[in-house]
OpenMM code with the backbone's topology and positions (N, CA, C; nanometers):
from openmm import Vec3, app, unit

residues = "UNK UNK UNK UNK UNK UNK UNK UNK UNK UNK UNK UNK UNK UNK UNK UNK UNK UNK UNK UNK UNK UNK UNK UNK UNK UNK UNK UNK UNK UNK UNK UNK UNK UNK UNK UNK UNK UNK UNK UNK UNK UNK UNK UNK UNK UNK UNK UNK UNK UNK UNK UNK UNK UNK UNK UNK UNK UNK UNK UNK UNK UNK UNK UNK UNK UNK UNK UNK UNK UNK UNK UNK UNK UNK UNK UNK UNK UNK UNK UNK UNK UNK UNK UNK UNK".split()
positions = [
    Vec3(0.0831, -0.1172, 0.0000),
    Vec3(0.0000, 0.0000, 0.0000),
    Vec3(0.0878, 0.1239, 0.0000),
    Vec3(0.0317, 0.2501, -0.0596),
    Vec3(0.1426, 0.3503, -0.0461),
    Vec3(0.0504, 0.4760, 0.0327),
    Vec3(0.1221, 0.5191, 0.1520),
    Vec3(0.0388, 0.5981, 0.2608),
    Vec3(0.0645, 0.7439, 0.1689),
    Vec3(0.0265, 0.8538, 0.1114),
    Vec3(0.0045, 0.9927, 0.1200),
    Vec3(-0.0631, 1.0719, 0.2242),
    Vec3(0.0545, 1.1927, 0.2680),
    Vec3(-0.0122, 1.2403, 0.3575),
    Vec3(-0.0121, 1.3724, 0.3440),
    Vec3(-0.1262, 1.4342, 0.3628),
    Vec3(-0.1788, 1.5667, 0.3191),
    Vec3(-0.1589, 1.6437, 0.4431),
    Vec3(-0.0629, 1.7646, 0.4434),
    Vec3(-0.0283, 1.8331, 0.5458),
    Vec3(-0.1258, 1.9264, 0.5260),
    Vec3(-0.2007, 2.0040, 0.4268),
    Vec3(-0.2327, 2.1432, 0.3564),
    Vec3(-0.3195, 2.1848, 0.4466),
    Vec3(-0.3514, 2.1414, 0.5224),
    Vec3(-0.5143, 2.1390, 0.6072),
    Vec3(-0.4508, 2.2674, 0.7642),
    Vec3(-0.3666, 2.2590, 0.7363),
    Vec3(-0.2911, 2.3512, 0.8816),
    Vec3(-0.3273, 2.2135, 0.9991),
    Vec3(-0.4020, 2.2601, 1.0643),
    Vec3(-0.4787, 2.1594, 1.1905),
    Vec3(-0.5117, 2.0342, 1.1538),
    Vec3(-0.5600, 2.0445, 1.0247),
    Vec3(-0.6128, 1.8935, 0.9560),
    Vec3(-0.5640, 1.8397, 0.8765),
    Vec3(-0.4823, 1.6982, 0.9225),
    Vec3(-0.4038, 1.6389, 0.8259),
    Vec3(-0.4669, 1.5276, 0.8030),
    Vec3(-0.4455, 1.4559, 0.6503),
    Vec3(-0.5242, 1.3656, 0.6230),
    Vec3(-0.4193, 1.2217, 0.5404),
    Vec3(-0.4399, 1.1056, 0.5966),
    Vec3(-0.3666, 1.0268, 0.5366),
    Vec3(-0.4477, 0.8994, 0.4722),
    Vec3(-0.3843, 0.9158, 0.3480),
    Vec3(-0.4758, 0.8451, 0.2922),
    Vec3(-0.3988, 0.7151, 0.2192),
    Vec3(-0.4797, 0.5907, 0.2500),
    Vec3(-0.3816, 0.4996, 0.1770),
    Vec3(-0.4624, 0.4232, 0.0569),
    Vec3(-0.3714, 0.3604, -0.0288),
    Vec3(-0.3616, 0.3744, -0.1602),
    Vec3(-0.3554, 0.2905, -0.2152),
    Vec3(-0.3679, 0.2027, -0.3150),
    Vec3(-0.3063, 0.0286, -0.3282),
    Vec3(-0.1424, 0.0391, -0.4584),
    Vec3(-0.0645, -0.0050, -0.4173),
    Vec3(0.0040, -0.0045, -0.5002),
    Vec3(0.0453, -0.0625, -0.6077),
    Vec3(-0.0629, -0.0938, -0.6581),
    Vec3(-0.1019, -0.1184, -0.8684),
    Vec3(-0.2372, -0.0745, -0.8675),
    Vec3(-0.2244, -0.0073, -0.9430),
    Vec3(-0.3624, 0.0424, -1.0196),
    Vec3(-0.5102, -0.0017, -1.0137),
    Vec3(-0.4926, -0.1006, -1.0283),
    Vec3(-0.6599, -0.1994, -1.0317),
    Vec3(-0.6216, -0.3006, -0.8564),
    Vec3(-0.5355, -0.2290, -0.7894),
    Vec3(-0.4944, -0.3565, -0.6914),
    Vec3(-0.6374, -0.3095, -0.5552),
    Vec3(-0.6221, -0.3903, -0.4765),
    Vec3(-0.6906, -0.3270, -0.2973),
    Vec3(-0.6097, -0.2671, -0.2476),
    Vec3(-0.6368, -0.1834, -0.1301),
    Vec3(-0.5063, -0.1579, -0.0170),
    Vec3(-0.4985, -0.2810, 0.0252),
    Vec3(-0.3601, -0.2926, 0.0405),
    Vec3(-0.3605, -0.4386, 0.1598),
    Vec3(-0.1688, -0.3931, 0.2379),
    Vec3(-0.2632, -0.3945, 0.3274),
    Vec3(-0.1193, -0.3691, 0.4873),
    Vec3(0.0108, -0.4490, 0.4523),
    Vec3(0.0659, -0.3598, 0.3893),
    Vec3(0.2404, -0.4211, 0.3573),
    Vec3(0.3447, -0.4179, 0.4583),
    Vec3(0.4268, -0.4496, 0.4769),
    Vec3(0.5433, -0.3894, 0.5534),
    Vec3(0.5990, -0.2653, 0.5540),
    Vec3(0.6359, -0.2445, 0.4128),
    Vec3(0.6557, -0.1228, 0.3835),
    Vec3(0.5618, 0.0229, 0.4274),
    Vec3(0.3991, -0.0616, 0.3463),
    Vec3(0.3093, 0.0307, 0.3947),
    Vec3(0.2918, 0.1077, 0.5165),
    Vec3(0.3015, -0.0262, 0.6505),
    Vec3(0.3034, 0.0041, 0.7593),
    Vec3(0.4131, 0.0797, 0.8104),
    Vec3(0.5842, 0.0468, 0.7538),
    Vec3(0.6610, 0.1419, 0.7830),
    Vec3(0.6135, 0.3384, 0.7724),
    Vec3(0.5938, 0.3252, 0.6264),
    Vec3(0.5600, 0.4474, 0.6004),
    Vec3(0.4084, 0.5213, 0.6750),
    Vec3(0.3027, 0.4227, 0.7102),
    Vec3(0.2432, 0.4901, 0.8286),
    Vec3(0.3154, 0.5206, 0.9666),
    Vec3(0.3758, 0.4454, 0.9948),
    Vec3(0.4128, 0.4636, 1.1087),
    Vec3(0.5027, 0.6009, 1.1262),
    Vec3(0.5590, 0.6411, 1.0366),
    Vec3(0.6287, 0.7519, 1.0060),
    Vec3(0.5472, 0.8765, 1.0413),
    Vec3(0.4438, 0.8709, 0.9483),
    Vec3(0.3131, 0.9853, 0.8789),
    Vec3(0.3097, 0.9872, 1.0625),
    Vec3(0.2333, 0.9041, 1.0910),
    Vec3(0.2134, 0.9445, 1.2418),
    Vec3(0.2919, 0.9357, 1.3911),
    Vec3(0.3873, 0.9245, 1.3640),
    Vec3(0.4864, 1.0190, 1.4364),
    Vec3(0.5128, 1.1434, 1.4063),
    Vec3(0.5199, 1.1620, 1.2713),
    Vec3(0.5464, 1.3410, 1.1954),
    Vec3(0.4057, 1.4628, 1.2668),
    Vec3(0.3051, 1.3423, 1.2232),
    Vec3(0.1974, 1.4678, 1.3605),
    Vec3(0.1825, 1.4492, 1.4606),
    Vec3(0.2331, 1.3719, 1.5359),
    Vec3(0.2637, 1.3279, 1.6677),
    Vec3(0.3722, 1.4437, 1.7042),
    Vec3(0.4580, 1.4799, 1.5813),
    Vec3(0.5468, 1.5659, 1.6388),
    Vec3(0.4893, 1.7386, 1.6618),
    Vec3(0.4305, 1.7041, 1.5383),
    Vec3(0.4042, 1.8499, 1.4714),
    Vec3(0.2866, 1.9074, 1.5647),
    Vec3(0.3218, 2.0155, 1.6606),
    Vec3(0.2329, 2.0879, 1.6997),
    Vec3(0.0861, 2.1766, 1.6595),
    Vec3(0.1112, 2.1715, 1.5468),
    Vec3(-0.0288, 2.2379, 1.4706),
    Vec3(-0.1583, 2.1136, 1.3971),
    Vec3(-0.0379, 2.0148, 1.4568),
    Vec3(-0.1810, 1.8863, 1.3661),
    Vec3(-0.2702, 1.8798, 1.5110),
    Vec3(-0.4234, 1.8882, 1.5102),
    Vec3(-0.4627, 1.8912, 1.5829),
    Vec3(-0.5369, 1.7820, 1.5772),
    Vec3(-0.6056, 1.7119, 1.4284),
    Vec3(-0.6935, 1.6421, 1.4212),
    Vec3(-0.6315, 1.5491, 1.2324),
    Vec3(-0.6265, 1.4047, 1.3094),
    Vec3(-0.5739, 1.3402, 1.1588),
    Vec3(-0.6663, 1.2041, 1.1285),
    Vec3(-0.6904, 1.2715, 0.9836),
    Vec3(-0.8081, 1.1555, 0.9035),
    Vec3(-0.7734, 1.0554, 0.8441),
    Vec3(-0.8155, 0.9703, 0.8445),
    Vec3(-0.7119, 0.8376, 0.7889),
    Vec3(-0.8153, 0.7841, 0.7054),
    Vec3(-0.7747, 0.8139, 0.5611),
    Vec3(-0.8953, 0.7451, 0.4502),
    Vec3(-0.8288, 0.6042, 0.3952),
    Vec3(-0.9000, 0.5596, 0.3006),
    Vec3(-0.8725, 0.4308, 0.2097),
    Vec3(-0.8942, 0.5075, 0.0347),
    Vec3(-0.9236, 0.4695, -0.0036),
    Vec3(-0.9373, 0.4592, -0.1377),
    Vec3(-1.0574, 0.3638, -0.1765),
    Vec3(-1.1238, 0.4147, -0.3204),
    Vec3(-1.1981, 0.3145, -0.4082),
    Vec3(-1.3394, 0.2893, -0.2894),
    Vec3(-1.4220, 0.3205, -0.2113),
    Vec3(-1.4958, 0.2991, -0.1254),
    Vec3(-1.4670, 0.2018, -0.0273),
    Vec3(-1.3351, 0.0611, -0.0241),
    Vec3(-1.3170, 0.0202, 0.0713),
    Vec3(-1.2467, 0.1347, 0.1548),
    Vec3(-1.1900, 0.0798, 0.2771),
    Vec3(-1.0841, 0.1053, 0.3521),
    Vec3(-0.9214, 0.0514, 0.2788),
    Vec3(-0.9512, -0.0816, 0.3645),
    Vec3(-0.8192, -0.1712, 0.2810),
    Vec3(-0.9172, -0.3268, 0.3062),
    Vec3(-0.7813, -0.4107, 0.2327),
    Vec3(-0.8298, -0.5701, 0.2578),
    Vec3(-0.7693, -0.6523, 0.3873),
    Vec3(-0.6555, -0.5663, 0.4487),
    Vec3(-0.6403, -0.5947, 0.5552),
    Vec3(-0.4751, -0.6226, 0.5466),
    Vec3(-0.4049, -0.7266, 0.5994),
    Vec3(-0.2831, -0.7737, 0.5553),
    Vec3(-0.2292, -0.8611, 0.4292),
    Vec3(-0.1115, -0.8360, 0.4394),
    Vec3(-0.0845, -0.8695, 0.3161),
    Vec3(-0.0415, -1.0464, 0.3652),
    Vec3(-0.1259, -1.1213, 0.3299),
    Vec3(-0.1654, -1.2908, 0.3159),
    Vec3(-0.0543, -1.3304, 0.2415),
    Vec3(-0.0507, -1.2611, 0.1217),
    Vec3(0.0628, -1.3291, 0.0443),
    Vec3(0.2231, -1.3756, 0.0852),
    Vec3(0.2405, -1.2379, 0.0871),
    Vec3(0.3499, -1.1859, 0.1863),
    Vec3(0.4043, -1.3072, 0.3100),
    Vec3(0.3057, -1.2697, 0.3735),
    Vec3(0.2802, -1.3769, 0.5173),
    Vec3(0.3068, -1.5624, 0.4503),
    Vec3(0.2641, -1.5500, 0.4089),
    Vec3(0.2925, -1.7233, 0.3350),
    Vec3(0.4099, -1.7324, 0.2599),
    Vec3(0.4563, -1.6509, 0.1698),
    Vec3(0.5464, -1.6552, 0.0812),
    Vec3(0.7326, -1.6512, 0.1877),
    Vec3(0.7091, -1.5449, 0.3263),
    Vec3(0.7873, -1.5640, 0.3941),
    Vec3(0.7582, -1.5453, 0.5238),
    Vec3(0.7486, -1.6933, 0.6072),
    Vec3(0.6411, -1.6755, 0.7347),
    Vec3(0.7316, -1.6386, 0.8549),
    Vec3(0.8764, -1.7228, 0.8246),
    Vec3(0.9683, -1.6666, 0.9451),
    Vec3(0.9735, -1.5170, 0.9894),
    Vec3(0.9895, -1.4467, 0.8505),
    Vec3(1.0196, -1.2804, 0.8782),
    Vec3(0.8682, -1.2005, 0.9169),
    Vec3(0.7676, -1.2417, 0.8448),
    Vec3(0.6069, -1.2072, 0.8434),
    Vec3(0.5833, -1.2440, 0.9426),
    Vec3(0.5738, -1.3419, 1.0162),
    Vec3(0.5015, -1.3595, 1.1401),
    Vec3(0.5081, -1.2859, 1.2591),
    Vec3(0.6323, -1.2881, 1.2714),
    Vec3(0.6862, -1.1993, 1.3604),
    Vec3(0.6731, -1.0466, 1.4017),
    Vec3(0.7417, -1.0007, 1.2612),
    Vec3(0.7663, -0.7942, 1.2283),
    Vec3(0.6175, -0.7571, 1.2103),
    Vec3(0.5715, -0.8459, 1.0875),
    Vec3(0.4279, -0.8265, 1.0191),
    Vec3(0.3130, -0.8612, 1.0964),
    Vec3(0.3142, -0.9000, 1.2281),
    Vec3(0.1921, -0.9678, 1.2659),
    Vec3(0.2030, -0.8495, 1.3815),
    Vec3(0.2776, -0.7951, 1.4414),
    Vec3(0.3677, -0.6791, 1.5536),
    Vec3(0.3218, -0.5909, 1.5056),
    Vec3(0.3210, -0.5456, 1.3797),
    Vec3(0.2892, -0.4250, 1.3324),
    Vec3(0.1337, -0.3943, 1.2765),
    Vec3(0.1139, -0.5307, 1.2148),
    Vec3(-0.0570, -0.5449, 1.2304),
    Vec3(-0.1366, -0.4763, 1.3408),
] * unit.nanometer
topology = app.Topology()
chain = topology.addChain("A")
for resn in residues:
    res = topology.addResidue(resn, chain)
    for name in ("N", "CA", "C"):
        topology.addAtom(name, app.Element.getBySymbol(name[0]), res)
């Protein structure tokens, strides 16, 4: 998934996540989750974010975690990926 985050709002920041292919779902990556976790520490830092919206895309939200991922490599996924879930 790829997180964008909309500072423009002054007080209201909005993060919105995204699927990363075109016709894909959101679905909770590692990466994805890195890069949220970022977004919200940055207004965690930032004194003027007062209030932060967290959208999806396409009328879902997301599909949840990334399954594939998780099967394809369960030693590293289970662990980092299930923690960060």
């Amino acid at each position: 998934m790829r997180v964008d985050c909309n500072k423009s709002g002054g007080a209201v920041w909005r993060i919105r996540l995204s699927p990363d292919q075109p016709d894909g779902d959101v679905v909770f990556s590692e990466r994805g989750f890195d890069d949220l976790a970022a977004a919200l520490a940055a207004a965690q830092r930032e004194t003027s974010c007062r209030l932060l919206v967290l959208t999806g895309t396409k009328g879902t939200f997301c599909r949840g975690m990334d399954l594939e991922a998780l099967v394809a490599d369960p030693e590293h996924h289970a662990h980092k990926g299930t923690a960060q879930y």
